[in-house]
C-alpha positions as CSV (number, residue, x, y, z in Angstrom):
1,X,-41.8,20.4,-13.3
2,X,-44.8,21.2,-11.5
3,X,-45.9,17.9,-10.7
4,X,-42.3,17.1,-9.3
5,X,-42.5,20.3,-7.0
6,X,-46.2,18.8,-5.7
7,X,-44.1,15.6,-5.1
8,X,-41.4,17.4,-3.1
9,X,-44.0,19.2,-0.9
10,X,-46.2,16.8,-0.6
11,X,-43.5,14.8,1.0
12,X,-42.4,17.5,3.4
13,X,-46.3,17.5,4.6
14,X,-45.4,13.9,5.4
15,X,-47.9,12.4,2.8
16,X,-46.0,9.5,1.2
17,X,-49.3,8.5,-1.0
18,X,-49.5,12.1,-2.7
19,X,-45.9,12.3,-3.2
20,X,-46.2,9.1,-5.3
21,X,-48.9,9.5,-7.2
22,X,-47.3,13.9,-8.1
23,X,-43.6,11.6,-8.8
24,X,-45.2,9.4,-10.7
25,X,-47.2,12.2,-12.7
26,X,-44.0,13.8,-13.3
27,X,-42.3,11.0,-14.4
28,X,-44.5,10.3,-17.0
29,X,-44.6,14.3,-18.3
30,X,-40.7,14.4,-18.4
31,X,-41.0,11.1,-20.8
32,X,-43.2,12.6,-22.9
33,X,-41.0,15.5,-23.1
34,X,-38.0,13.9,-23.6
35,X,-36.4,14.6,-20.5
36,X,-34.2,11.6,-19.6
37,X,-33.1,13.0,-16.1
38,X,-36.1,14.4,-15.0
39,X,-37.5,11.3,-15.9
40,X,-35.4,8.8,-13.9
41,X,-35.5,11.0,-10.8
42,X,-38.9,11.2,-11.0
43,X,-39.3,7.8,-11.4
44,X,-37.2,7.1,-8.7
45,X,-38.5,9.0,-5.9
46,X,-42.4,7.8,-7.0
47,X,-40.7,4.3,-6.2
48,X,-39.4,5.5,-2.7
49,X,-42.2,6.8,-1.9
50,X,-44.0,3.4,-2.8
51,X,-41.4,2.1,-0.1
52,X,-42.4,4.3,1.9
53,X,-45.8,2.8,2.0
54,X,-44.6,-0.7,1.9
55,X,-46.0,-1.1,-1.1
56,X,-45.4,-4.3,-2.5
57,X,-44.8,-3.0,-6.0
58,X,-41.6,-1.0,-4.5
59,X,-39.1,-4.1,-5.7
60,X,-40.7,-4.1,-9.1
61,X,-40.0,-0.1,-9.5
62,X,-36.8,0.0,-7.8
63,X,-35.7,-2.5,-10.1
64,X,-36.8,-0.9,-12.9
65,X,-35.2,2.4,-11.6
66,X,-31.9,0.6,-11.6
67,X,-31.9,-1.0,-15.3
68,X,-32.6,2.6,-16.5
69,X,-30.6,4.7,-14.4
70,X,-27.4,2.7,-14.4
71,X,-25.7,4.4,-17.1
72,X,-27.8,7.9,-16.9
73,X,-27.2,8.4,-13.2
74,X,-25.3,6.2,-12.0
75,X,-25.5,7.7,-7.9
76,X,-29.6,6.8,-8.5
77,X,-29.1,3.6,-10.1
78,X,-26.7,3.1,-6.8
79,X,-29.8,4.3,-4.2
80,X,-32.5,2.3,-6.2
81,X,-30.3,-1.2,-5.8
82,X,-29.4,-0.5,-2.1
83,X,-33.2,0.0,-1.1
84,X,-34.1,-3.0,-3.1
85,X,-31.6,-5.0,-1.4
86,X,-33.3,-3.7,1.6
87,X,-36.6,-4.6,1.0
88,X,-35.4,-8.2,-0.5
89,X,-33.8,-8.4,3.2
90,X,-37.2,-7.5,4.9
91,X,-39.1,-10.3,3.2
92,X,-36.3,-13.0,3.6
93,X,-34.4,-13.4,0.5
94,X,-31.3,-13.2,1.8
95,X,-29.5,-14.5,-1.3
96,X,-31.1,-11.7,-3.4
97,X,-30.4,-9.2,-0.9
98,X,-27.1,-9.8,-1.5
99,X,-27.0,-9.8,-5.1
100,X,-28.9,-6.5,-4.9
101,X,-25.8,-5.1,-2.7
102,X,-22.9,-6.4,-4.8
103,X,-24.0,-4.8,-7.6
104,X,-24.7,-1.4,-5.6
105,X,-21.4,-2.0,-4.2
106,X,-19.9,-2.7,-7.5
107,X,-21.3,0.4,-9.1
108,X,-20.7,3.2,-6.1
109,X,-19.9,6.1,-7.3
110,X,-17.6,7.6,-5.1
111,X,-16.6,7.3,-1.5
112,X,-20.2,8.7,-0.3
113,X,-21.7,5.5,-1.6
114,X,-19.1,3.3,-0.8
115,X,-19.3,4.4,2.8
116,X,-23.5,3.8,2.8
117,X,-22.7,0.4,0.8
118,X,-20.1,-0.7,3.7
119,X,-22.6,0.5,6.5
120,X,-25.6,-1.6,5.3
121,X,-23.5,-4.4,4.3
122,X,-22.2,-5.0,8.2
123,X,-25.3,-4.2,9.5
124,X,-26.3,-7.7,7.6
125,X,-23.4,-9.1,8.6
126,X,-21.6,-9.7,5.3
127,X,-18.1,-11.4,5.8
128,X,-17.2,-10.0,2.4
129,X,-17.0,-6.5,3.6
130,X,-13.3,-5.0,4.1
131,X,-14.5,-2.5,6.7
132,X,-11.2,-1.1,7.8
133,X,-9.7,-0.7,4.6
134,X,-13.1,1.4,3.7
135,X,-13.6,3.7,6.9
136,X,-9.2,4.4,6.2
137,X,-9.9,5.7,2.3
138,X,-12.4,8.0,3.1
139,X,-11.5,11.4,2.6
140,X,-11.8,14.7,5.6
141,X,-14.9,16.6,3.7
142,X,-18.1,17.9,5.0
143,X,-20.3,15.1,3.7
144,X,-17.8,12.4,5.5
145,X,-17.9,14.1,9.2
146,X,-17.8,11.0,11.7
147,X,-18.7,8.6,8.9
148,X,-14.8,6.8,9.3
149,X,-15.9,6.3,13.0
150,X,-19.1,5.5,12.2
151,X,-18.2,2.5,10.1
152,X,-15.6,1.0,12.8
153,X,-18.6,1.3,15.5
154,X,-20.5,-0.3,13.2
155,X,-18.0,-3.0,12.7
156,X,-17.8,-3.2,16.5
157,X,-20.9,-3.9,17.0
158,X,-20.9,-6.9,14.3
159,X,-18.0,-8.7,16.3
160,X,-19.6,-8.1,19.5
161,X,-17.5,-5.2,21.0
162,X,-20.4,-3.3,22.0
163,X,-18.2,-0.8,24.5
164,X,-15.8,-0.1,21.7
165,X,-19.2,0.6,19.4
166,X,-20.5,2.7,22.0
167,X,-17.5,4.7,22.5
168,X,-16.6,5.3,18.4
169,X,-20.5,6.2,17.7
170,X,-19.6,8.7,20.2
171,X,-16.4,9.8,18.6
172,X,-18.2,10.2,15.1
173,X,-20.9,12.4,16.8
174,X,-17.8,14.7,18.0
175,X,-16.6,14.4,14.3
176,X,-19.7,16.2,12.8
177,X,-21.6,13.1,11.7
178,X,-24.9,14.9,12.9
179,X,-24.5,17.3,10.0
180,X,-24.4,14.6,7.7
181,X,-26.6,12.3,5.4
182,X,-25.4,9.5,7.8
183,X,-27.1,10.7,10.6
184,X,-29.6,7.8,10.4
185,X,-27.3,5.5,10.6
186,X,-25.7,7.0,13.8
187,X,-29.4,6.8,15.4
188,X,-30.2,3.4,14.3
189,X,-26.6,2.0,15.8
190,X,-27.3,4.2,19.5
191,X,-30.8,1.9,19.2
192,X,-29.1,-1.1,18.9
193,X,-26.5,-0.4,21.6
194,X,-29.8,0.0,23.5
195,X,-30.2,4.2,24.0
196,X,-31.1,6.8,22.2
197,X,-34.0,9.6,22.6
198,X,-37.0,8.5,19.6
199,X,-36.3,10.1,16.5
200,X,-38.7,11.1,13.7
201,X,-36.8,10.0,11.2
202,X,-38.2,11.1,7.9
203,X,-35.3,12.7,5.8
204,X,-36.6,15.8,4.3
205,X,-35.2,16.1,1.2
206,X,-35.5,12.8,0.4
207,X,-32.1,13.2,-1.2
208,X,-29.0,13.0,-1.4
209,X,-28.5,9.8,0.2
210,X,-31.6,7.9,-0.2
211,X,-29.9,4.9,1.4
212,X,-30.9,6.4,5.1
213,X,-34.3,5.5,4.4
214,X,-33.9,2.1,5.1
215,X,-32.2,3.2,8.7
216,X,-35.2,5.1,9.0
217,X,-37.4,2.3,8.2
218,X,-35.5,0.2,10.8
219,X,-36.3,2.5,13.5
220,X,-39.6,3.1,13.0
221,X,-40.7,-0.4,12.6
222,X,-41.0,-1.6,16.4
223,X,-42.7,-4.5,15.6
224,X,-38.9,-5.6,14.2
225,X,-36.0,-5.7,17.3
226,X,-33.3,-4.7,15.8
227,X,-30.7,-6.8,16.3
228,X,-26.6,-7.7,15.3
229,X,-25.8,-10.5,13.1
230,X,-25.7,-14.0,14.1
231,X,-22.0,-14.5,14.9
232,X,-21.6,-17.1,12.0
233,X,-22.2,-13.9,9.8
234,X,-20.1,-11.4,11.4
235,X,-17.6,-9.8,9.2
236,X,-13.8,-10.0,10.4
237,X,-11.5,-7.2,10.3
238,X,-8.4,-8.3,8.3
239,X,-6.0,-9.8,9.9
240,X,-8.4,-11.2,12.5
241,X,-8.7,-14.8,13.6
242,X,-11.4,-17.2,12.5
243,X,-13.8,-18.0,14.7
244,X,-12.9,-21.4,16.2
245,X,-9.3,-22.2,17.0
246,X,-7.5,-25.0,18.6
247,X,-9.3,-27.8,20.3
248,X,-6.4,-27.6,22.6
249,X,-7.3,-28.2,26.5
250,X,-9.1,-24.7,28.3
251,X,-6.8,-22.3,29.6
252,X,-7.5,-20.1,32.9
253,X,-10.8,-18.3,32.9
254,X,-10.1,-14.4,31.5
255,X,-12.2,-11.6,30.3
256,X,-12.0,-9.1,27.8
257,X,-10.8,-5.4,28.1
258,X,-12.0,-3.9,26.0
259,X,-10.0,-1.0,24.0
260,X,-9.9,2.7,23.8
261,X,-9.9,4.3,20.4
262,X,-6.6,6.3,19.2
263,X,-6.3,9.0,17.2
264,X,-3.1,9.1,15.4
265,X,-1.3,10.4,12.7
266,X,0.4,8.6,10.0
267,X,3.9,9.3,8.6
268,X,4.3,11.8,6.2
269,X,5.5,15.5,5.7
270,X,5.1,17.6,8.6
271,X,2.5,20.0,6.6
272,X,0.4,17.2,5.5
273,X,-0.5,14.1,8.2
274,X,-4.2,13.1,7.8
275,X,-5.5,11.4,10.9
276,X,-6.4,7.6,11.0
277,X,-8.3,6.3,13.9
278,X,-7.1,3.2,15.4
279,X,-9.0,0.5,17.6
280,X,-6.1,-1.8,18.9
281,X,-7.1,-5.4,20.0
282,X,-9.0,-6.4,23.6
283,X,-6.0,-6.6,26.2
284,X,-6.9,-10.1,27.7
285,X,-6.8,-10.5,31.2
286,X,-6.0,-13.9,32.9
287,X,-8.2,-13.9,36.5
């Protein structure tokens, strides 16, 4: 247990190479004493921290971290295959990438990872992703502030409705998502809508919610604009139209207006109406 403590404080010192190496120590101590749990978050964080580093042995550990964790822990086998995807992303695998997140998104345990699984899947633009239906399921508790709002900016942003984005990022700030494990993910979207003061962006703890690493990695890495999916890749809300349409003759010139969120409530008893946020479609205006 000592070694894992180094780990931990090592890591708040900001030293990612002695936080691996005290992980990976006590890692191999909780095998040795039989300690299964110890020894997969151990294990786990030593590979994080190799991340961290860019280390190129990171996928190799991650994976590893997944085969054992899956049916120990199943929230760590979730981190370890989202982070790989990740990393299979940042060296162009795309197909493995997303292998990697269907099976984190196959295994979430819980609405917390579903939400981090839905977040990094539209920020990669995976048509695959039912957005809406996601952001709607998740539940009013602390660990959720702002992240409904977050996910429909997010999904904004993906079909181009940058003012809409802009306008729900700030909605989920007014929610309490700054309180929240998602927090990242709130800075790396205002970078992308083109704002946003620097952020340090090294989660301390490292957990929960290792996921916000990668936003973290994102943001610090200006050598890499961050950017929205091609438009080939967006996802589509349901019910939305395919890109395309009729090869009918052009109408008028028009431009988009773009909408206003609303907060309403749905039906139900008078004591009990949970809130739903709704974006309704651009208005479109014939000049």
């Amino acid at each position: 247990m000592a070694a894992y403590v180094r780990g931990r404080l090592a890591w708040s010192r900001g030293d990612a190479g002695e936080a691996e190496r005290s992980f990976s120590a006590a890692a191999g101590l909780a095998r040795r004493q039989q300690q299964p749990d110890l020894a997969v978050e151990a294990t786990f964080l030593a590979a994080l921290m190799a991340a961290e580093q860019r280390d190129p042995s990171a996928r190799q550990r991650l994976a590893q971290v997944a085969s054992l964790a899956s049916g120990l822990r199943p929230w760590t086998a979730f981190e370890a295959l989202t982070l790989l995807a990740w990393l299979e992303g940042e060296r162009g695998a795309g197909d493995e990438r997303d292998r990697r997140l269907a099976e984190a998104a196959a295994l979430a345990p819980g609405k917390i990872a579903e939400a981090a699984a839905t977040l990094l899947a539209l920020r990669w633009g995976d048509p695959r992703t039912d957005a809406v239906a996601v952001a709607e399921s998740l539940p009013r508790i602390p660990e959720l502030l702002g992240a409904r709002e977050l996910i429909l900016a997010r999904l904004a942003l993906a079909e181009g409705r940058r003012g809409d984005a802009a306008r729900l990022l700030d909605y989920a700030r007014s929610r309490g998502l700054e309180t929240t494990y998602f927090a990242e993910e709130g800075w790396l979207l205002e970078r992308q809508l083109g704002g946003g003061a620097p952020h340090t962006c090294r989660p301390d703890p490292p957990y929960p919610n290792a996921t916000r690493f990668a936003a973290c990695w994102e943001l610090r890495d200006a050598r890499r604009p961050v950017q929205p999916p091609p438009a080939s890749r967006r996802p589509r809300a349901p019910g939305s139209a395919r890109p395309g349409g009729s090869k009918g003759p052009p109408g008028p010139p028009h431009r988009l207006v773009p909408p206003s969120p609303k907060l309403v409530r749905s039906a139900g008893p008078a004591d009990h109406r949970p809130e739903r946020l709704v974006v309704a479609p651009p208005m479109v205006v014939i000049s």
